[in-house]
MIMARGU-715752 format. One record per residue: x, y, z of N, C-alpha, C in turn. Coordinates in steps of 0.05 Angstrom, whole numbers, padded with zeros to 5 digits, always signed. Layout:
XYZXYZXYZ
...
//
This chain:
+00317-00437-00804+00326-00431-00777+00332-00457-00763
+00354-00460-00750+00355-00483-00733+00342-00490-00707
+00335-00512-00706+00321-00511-00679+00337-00504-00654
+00363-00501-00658+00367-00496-00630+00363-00459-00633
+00367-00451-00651+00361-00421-00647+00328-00415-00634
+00313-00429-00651+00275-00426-00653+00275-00434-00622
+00289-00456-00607+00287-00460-00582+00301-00436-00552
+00321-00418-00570+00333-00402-00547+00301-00372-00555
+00294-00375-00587+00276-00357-00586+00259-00352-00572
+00244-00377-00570+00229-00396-00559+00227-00380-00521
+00252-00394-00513+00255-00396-00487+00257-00361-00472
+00273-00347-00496+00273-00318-00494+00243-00308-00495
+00223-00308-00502+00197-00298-00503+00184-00310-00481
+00191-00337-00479+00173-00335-00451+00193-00323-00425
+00211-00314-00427+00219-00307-00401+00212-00277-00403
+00219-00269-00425+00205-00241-00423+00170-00234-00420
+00161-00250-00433+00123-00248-00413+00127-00249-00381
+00143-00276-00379+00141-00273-00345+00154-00254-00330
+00169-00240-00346+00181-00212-00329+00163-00192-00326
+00149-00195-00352+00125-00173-00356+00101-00174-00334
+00098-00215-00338+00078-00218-00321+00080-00209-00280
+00106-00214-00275+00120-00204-00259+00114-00184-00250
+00124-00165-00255+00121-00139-00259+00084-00125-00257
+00075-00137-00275+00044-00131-00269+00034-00136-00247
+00030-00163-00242+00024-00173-00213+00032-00157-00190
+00058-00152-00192+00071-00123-00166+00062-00104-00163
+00046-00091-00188+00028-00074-00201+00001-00073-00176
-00001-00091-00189-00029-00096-00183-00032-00104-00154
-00009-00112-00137-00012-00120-00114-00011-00081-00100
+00015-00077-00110+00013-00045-00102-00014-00025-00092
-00031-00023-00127-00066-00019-00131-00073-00026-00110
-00077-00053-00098-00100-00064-00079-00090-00046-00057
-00062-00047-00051-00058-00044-00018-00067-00015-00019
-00063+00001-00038-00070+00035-00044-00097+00036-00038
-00113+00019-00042-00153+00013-00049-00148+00016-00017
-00135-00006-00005-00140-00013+00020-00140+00007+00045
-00116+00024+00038-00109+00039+00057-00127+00060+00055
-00133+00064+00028-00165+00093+00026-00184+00082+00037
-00192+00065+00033-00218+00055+00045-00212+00045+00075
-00185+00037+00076-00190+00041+00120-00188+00068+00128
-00183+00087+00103-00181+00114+00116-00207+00131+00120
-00226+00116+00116-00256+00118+00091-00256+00142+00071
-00236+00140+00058-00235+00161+00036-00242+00140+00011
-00252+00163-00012-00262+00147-00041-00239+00135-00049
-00248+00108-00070-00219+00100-00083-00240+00082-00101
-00227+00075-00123-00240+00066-00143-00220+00036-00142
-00225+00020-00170-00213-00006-00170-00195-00008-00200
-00206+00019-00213-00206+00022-00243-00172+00009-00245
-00149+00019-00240-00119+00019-00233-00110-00008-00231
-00128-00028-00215-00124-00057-00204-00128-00070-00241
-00164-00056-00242-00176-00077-00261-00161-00072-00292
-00156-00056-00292-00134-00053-00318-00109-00054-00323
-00091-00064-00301-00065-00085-00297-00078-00118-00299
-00095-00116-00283-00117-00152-00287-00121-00148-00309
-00123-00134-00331-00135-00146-00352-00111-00156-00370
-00084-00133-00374-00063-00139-00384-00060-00160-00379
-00055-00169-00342-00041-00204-00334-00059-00221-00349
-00082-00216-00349-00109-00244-00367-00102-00241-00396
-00094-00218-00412-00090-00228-00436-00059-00245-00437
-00038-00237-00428-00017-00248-00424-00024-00284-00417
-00044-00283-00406-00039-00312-00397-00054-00328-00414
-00076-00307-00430-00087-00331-00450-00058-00332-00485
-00036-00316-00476-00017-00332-00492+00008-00353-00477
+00003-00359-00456+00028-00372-00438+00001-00381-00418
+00027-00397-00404+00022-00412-00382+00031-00390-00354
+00007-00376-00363+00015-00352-00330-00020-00349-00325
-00017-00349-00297-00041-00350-00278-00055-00321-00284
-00084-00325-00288-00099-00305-00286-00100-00295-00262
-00123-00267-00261-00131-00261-00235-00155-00251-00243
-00165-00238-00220-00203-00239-00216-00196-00206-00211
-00216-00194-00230-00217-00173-00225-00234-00166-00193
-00231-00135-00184-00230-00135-00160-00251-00109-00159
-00277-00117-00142-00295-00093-00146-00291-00076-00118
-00307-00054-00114-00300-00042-00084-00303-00053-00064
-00325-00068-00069-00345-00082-00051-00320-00101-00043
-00304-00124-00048-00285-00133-00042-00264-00127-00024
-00260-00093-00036-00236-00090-00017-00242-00078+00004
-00280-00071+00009-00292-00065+00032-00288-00083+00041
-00295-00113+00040-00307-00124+00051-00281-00143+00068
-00254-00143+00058-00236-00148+00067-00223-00131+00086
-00231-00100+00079-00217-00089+00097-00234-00089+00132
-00268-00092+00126-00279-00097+00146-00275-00137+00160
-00265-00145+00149-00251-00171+00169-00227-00160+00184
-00203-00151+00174-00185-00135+00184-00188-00132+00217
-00216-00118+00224-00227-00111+00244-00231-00130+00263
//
């Protein structure tokens, strides 16, 4: 294979993670604001939705140079939504 092919391969795979990674993150920003709005509504909501897009982005990034995130418990998006106030 020539290297300039192995390099457009190359360059093609990481742009497609970062679309992916992209895309998840939007995900996952979506999740939170959904958490948020139940819980200022004080209705139940879980985190399960958030923490299993976070996990996809964390394996993604332990193959690339893409930023983790911190999974997100209730207690969190209580505790953000009570600053709000």
């Amino acid at each position: 294979m020539s290297v300039h092919k192995a390099i457009t391969l190359h360059a093609q795979k990481q742009n497609q993670d970062f679309t992916k990674f992209t895309r998840l993150d939007q995900q996952r920003e979506e999740y939170i604001q959904e958490a948020i709005e139940l819980c200022k509504a004080g209705k139940d909501f879980t985190t399960d939705k958030i923490n299993e897009v976070t996990l996809q982005i964390n394996v993604l990034a332990n193959e690339r140079f893409i930023p983790t995130r911190k999974l997100v418990t209730p207690e969190m998006v209580r505790v953000y939504v009570e600053s709000l106030n």
